[in-house]
C-alpha positions in Angstrom: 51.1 5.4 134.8 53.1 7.8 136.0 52.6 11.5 136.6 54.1 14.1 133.7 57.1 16.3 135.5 56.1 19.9 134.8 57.8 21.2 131.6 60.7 23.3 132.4 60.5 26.8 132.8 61.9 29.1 130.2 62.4 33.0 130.5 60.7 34.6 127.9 62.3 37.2 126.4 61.2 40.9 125.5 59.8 41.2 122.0 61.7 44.0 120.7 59.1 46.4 118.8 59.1 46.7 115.1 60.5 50.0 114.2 58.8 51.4 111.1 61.5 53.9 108.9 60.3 57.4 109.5 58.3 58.6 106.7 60.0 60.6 103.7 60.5 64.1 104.7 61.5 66.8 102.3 61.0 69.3 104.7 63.6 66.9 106.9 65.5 66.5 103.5 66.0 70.3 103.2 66.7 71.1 106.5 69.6 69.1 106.6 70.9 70.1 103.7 70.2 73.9 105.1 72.6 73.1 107.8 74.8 71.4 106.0 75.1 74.5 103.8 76.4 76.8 106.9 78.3 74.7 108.0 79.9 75.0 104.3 79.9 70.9 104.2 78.9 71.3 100.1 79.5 67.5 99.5 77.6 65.9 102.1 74.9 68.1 101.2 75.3 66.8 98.0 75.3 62.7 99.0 72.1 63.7 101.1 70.3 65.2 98.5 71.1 62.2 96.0 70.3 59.8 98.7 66.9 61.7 99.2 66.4 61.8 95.1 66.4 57.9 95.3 63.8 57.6 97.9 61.4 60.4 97.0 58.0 59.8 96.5 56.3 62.1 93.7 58.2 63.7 90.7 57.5 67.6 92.1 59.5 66.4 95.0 62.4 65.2 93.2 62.2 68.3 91.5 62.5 70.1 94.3 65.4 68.3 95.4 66.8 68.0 92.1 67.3 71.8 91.7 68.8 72.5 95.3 71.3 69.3 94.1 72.0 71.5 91.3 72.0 74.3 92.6 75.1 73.7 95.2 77.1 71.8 91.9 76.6 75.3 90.6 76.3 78.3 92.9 78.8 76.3 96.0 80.8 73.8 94.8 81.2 75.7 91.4 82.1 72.7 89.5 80.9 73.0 86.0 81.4 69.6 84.5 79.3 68.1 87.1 76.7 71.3 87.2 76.4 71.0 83.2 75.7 67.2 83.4 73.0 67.4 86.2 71.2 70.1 84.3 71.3 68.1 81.6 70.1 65.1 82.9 67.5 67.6 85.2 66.3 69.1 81.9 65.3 65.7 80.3 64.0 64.1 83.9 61.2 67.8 84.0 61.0 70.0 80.5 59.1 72.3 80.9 59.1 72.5 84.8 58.6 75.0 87.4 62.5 75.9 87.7 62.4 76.3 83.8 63.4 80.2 83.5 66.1 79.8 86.3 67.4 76.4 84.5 68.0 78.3 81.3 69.5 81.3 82.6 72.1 79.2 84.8 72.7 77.2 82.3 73.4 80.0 79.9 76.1 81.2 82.7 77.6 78.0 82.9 78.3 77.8 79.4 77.1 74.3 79.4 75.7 74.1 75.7 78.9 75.4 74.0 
């Protein structure tokens, strides 16, 4: 019987490391959105801060994020259709919640239940 020929020699190649997704920020959330803000770049704000509502992890937290949301559809971008549906939709999502007073007094301004 003959002798087995070595089996050829292959070059392995560098695992690549697993990169985990950083975990959710609101802090990281808020400081873009700060930015954003002076920078007066109202609707990107805006497609971070729906983008971050999606991923959030607790119900305060979207809160949180809710009302800066609605707070630039009101106080920046001034648009009332879309302010008055957010709060709306807000409103239903957290009755009662910790943004109630400033909810019904910007919603009073806005004219939104007319």
């Amino acid at each position: 019987v003959a002798p087995r020929p070595p089996p050829p020699h292959v070059e392995a190649k560098p695992v690549e490391p697993v990169t985990q997704p950083a975990p959710f920020s609101s802090d990281a959330v808020l400081a873009r959105v700060a930015g954003l803000r002076s920078r007066r770049a109202y609707e990107e704000a805006v497609q971070v801060l729906n983008t971050a509502l999606q991923e959030a992890p607790t119900a305060a937290t979207r809160e949180r994020l809710g009302f800066e949301l609605g707070s630039l559809l009101t106080h920046q971008l001034h648009d009332v259709p879309r302010a008055c549906a957010f709060w709306s939709t807000f409103r239903r999502e957290h009755p009662h919640g910790r943004y109630e007073e400033e909810l019904t007094s910007t919603v009073a301004n806005l004219g939104c239940e007319k």
